[in-house]
MIMARTOR-333716 format. One record per residue (C-alpha): residue in three letters; x, y, z. Coordinates in steps of 0.1 Angstrom, whole numbers, padded with zeros to 4 digits, always signed. Layout:
REM MIMARTOR-333716
ALAXYZ
...
END
This chain:
REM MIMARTOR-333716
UNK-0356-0103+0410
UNK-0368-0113+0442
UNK-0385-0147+0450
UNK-0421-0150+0448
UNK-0439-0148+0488
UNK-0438-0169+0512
UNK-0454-0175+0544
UNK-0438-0163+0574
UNK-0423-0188+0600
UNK-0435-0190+0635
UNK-0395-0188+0638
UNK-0387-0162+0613
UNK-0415-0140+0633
UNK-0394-0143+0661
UNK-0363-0134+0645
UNK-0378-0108+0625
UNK-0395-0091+0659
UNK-0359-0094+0674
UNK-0338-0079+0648
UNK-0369-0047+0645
UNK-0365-0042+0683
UNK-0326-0036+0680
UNK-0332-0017+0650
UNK-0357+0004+0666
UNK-0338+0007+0700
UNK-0311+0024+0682
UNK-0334+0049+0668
UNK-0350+0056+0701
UNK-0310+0063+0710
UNK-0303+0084+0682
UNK-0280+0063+0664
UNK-0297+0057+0637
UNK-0293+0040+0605
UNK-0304+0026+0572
UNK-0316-0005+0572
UNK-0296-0013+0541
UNK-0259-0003+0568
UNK-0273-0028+0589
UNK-0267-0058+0563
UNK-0234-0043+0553
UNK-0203-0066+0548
UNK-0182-0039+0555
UNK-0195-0022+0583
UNK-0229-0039+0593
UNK-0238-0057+0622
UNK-0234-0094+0620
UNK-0262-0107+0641
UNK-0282-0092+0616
UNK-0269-0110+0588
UNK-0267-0141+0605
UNK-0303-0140+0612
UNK-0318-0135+0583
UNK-0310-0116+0550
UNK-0319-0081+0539
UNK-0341-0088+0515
UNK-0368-0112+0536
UNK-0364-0084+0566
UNK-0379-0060+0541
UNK-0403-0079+0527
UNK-0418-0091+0560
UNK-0415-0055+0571
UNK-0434-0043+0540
UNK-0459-0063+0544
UNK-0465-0066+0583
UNK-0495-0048+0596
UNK-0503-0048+0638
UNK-0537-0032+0634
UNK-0569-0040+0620
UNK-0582-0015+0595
UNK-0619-0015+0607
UNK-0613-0008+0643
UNK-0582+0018+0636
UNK-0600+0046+0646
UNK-0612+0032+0680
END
């Protein structure tokens, strides 16, 4: 069960921007992969770990929206 919301840091926005742009950098260069691989003990990538956890990187990312609805179509 996950923990109920809370607000997002002026820090954690910062980490949370950082760990999106490596994630989608390696998309850009085909190398792809789950989200869930990046957290992995095994074979993830530590600074993604050490930043923040899986779950709160999902929930942010969920949740983040860089548009306003009433001027989308403009």
């Amino acid at each position: 069960m996950r923990e109920p919301w809370t607000d997002v840091t002026d820090d954690e926005m910062r980490a949370f921007l950082g760990l999106y742009s490596l994630y989608s950098s390696r998309r850009l260069q085909e190398q792809s992969e789950p989200v869930s691989y990046l957290w992995s003990e095994q074979d993830g990538r530590p600074v993604f770990a050490a930043t923040m956890s899986r779950a709160r990187y999902t929930d942010i990312l969920k949740y983040i929206r860089f548009d306003d609805k009433a001027t989308r179509e403009s």
